[in-house]
MOPAC internal coordinates of N, CA, C and O (Angstrom, degrees):
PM7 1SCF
backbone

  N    0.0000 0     0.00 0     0.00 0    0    0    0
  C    1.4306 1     0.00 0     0.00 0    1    0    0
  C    1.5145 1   107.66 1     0.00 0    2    1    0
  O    1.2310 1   129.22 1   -47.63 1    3    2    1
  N    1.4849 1    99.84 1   132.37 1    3    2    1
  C    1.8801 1   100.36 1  -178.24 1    5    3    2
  C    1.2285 1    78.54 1   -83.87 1    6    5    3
  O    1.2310 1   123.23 1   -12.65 1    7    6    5
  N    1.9155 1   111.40 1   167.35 1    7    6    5
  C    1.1729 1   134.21 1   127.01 1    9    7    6
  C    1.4140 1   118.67 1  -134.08 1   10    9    7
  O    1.2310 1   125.66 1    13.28 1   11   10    9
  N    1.3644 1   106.73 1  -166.72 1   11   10    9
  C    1.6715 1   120.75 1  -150.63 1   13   11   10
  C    1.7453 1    81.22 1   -94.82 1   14   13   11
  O    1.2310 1   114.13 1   -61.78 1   15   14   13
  N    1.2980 1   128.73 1   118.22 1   15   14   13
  C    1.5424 1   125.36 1   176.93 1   17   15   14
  C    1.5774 1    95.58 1  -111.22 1   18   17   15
  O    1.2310 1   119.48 1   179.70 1   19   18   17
  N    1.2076 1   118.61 1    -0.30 1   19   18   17
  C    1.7094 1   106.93 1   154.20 1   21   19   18
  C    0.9797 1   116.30 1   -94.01 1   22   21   19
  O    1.2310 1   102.58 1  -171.55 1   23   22   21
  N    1.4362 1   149.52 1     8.45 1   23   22   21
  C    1.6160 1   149.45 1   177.83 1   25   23   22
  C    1.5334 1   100.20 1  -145.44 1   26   25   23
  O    1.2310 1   123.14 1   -83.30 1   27   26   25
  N    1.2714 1   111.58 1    96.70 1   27   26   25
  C    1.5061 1   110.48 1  -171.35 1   29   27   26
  C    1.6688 1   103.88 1   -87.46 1   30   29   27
  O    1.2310 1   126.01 1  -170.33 1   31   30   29
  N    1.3940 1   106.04 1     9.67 1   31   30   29
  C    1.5778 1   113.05 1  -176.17 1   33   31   30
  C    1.7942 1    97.28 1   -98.26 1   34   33   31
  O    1.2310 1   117.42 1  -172.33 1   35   34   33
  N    1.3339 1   122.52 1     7.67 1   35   34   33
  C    1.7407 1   112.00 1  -164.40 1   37   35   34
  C    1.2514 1    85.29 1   -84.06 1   38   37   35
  O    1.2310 1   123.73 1   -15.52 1   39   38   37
  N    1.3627 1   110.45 1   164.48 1   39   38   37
  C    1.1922 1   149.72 1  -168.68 1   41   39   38
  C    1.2746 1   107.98 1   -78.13 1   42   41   39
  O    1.2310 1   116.03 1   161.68 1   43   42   41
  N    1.4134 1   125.15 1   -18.32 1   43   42   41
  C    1.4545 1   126.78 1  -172.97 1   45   43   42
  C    1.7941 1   105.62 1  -111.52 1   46   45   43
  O    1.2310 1   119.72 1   165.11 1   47   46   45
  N    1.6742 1   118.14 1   -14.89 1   47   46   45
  C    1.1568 1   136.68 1  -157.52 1   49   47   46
  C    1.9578 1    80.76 1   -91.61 1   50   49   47
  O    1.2310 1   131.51 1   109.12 1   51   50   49
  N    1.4032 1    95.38 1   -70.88 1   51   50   49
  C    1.9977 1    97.41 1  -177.04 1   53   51   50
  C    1.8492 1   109.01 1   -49.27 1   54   53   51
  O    1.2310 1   128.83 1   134.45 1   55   54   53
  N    1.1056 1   100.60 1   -45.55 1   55   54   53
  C    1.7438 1    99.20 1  -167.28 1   57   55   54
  C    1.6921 1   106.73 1   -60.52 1   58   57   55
  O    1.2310 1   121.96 1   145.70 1   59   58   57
  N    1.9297 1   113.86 1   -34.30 1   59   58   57
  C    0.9694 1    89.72 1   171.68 1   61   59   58
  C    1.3993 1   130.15 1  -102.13 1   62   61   59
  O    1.2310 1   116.02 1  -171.68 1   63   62   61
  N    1.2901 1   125.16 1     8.32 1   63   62   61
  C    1.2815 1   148.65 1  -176.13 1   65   63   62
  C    2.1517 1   107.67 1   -82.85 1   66   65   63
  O    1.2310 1   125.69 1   150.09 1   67   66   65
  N    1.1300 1   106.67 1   -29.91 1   67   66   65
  C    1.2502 1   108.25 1  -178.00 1   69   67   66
  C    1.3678 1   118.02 1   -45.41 1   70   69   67
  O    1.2310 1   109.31 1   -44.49 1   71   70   69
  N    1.2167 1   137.63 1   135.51 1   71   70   69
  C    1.5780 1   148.71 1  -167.86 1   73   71   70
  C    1.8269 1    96.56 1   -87.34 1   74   73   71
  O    1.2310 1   116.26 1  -154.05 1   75   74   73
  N    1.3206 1   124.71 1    25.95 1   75   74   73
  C    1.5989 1   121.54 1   177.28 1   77   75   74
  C    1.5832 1   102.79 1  -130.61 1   78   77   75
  O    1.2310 1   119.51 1     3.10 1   79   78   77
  N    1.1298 1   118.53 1  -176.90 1   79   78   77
  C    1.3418 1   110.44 1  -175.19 1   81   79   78
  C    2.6927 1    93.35 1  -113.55 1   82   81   79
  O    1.2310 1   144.16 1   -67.01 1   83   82   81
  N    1.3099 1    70.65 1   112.99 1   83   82   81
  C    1.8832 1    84.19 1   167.21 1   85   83   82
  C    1.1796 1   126.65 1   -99.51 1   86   85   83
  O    1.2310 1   113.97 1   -40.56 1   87   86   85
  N    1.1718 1   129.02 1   139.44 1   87   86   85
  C    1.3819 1   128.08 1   169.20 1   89   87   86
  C    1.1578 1   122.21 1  -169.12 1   90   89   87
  O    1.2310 1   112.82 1   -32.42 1   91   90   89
  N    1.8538 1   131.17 1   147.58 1   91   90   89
  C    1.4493 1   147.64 1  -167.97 1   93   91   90
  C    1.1246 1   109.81 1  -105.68 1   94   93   91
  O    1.2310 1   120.90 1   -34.94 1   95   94   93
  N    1.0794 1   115.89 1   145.06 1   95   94   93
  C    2.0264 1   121.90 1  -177.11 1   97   95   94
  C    1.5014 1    84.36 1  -136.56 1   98   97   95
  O    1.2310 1   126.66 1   -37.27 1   99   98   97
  N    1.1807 1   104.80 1   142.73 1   99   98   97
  C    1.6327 1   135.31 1   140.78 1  101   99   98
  C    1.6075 1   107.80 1   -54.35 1  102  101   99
  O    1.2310 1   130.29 1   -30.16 1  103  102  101
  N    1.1020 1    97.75 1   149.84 1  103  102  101
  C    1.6012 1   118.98 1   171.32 1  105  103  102
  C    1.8926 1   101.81 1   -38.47 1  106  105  103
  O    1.2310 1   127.05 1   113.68 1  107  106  105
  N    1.2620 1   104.03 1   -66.32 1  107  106  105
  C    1.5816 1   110.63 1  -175.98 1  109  107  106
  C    1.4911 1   100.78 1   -83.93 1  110  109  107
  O    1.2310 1   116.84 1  -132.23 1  111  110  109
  N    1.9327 1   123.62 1    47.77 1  111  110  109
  C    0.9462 1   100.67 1   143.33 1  113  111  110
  C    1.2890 1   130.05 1    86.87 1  114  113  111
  O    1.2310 1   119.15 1   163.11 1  115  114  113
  N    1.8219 1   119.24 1   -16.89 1  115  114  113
  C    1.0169 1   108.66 1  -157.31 1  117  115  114
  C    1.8925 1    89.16 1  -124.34 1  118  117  115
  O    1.2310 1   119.48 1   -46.14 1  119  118  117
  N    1.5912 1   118.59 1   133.86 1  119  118  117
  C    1.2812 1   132.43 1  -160.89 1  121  119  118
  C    1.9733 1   100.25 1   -60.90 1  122  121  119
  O    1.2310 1   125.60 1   -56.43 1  123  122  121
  N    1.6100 1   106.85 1   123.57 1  123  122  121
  C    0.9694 1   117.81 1  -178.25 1  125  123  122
  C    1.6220 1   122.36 1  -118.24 1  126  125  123
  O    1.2310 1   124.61 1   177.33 1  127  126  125
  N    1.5006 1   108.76 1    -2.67 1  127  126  125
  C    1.4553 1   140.95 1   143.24 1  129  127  126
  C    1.4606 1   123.86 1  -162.46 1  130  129  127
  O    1.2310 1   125.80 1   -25.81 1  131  130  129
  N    1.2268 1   106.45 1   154.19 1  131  130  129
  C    1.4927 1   126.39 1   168.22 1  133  131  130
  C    1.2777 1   118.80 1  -130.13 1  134  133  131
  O    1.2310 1   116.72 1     7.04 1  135  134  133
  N    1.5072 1   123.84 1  -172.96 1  135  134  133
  C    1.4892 1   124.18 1  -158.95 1  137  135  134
  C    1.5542 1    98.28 1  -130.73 1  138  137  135
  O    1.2310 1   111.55 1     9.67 1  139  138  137
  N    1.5016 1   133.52 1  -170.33 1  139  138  137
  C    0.9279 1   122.73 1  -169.07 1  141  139  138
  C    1.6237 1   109.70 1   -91.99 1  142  141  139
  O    1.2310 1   126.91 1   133.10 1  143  142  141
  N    0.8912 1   104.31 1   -46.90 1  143  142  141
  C    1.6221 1   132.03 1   167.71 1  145  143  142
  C    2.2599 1    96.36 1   -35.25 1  146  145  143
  O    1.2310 1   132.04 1   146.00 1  147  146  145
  N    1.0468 1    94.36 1   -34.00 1  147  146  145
  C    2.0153 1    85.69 1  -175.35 1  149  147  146
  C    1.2484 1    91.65 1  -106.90 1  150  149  147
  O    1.2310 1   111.64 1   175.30 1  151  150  149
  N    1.4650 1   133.35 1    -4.70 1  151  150  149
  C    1.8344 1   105.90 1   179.84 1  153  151  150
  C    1.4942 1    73.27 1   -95.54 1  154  153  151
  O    1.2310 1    92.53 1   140.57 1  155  154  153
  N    1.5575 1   164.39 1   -39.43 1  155  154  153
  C    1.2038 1   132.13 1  -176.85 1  157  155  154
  C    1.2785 1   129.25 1   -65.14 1  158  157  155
  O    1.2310 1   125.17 1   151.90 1  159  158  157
  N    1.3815 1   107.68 1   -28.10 1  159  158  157
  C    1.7660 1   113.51 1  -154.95 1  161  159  158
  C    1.8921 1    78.37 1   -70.43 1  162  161  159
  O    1.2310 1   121.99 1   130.06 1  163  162  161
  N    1.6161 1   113.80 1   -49.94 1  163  162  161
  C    1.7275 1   135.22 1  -171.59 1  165  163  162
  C    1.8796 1   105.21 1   -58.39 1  166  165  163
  O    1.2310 1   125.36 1   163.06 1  167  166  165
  N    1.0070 1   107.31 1   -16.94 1  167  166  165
  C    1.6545 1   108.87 1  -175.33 1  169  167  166
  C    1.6949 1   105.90 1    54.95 1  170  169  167
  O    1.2310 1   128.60 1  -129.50 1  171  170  169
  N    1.1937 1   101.05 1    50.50 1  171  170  169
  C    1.7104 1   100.87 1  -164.71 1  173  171  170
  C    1.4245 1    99.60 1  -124.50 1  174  173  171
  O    1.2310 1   112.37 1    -7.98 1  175  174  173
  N    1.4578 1   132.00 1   172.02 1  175  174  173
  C    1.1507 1   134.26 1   143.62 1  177  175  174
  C    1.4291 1   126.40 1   -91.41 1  178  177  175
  O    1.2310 1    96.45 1    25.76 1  179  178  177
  N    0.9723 1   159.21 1  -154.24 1  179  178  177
  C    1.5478 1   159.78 1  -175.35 1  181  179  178
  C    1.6008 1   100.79 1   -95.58 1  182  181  179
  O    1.2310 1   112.33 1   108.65 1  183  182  181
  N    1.4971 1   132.08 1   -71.35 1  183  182  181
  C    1.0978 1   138.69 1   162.88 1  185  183  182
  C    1.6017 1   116.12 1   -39.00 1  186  185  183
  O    1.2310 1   114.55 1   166.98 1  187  186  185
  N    1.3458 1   127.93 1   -13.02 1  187  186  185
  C    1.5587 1    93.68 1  -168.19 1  189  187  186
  C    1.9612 1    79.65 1  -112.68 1  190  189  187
  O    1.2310 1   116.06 1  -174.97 1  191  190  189
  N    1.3342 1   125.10 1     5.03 1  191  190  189
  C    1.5084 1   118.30 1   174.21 1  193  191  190
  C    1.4180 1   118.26 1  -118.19 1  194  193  191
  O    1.2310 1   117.82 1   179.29 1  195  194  193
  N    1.2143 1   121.76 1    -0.71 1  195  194  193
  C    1.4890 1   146.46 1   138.88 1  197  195  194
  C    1.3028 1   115.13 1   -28.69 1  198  197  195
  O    1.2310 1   121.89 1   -63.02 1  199  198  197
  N    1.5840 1   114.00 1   116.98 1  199  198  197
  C    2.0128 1    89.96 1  -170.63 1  201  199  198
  C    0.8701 1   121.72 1   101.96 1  202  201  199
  O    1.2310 1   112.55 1   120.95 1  203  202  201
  N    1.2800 1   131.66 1   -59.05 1  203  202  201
  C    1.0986 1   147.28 1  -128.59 1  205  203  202
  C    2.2725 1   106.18 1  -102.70 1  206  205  203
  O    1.2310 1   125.95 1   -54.12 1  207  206  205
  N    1.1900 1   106.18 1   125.88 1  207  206  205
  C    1.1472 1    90.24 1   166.36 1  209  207  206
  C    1.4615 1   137.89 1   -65.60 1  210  209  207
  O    1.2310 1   121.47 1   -42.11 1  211  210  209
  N    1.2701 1   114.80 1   137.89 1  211  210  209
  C    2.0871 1   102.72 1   173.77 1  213  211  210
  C    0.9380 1   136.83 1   -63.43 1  214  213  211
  O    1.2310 1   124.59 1   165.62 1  215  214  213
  N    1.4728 1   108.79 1   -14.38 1  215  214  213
  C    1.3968 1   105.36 1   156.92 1  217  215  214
  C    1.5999 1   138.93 1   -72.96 1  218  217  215
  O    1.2310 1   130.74 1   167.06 1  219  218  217
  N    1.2589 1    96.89 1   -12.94 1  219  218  217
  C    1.7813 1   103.64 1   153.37 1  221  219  218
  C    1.0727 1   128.74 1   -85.66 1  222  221  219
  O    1.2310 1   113.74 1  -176.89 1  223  222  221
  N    1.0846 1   129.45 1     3.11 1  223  222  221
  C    1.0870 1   136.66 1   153.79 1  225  223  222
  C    1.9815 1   145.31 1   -78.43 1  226  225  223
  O    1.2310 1   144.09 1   147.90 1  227  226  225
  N    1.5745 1    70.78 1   -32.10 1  227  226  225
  C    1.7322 1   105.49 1   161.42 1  229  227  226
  C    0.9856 1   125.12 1   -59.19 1  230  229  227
  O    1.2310 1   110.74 1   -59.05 1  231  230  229
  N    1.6858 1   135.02 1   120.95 1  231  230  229
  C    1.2721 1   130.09 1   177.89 1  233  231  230
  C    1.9119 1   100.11 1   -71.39 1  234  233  231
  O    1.2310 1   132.04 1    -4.53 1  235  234  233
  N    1.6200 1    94.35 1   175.47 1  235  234  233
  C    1.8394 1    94.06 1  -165.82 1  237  235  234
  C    2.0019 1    94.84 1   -70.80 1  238  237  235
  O    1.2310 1   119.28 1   134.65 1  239  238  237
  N    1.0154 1   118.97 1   -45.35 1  239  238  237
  C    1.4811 1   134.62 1   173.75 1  241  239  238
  C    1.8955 1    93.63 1   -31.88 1  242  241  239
  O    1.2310 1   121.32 1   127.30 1  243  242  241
  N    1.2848 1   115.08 1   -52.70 1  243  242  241
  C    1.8257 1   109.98 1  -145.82 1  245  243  242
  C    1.7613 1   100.53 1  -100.48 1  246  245  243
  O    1.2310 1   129.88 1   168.03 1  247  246  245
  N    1.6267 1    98.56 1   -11.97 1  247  246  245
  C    1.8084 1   108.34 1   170.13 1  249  247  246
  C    1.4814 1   103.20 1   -72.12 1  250  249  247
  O    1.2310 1   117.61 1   151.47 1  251  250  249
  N    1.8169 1   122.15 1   -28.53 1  251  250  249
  C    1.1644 1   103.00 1  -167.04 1  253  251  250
  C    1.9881 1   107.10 1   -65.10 1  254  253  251
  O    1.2310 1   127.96 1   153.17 1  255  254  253
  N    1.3317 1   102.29 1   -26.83 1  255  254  253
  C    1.4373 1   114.23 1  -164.12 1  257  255  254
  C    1.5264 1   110.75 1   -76.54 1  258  257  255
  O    1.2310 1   121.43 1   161.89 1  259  258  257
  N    1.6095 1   114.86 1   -18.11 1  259  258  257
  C    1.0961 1   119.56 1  -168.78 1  261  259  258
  C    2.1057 1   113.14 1  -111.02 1  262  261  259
  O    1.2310 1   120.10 1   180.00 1  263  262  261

């Protein structure tokens, strides 16, 4: 995920900077951003969870919750 590293106040700079894990789904569900904090906790990069539904991402334990 780019952000704006001259305005550390943008909206895309805080969302991904947050110390929690964030993230956007599409209607069908499927992750259309995340923060930095979930491509680490995910061992992922932005592109390979892009797309992608959340439920693959979900261990079988965290599908029951979801």
């Amino acid at each position: 995920m780019k952000h704006d590293d001259t305005n550390p106040n943008s909206w895309e700079t805080v969302y991904d900077d947050i110390p929690c894990i964030l993230f956007s789904l599409s209607e069908s569900g499927k992750i259309i951003k995340m923060n930095a904090e979930m491509r680490q906790k995910l061992g992922l990069e932005t592109d390979e969870a892009i797309g992608r539904p959340l439920e693959e991402l979900l261990t079988i334990g965290s599908k029951i919750f979801y």
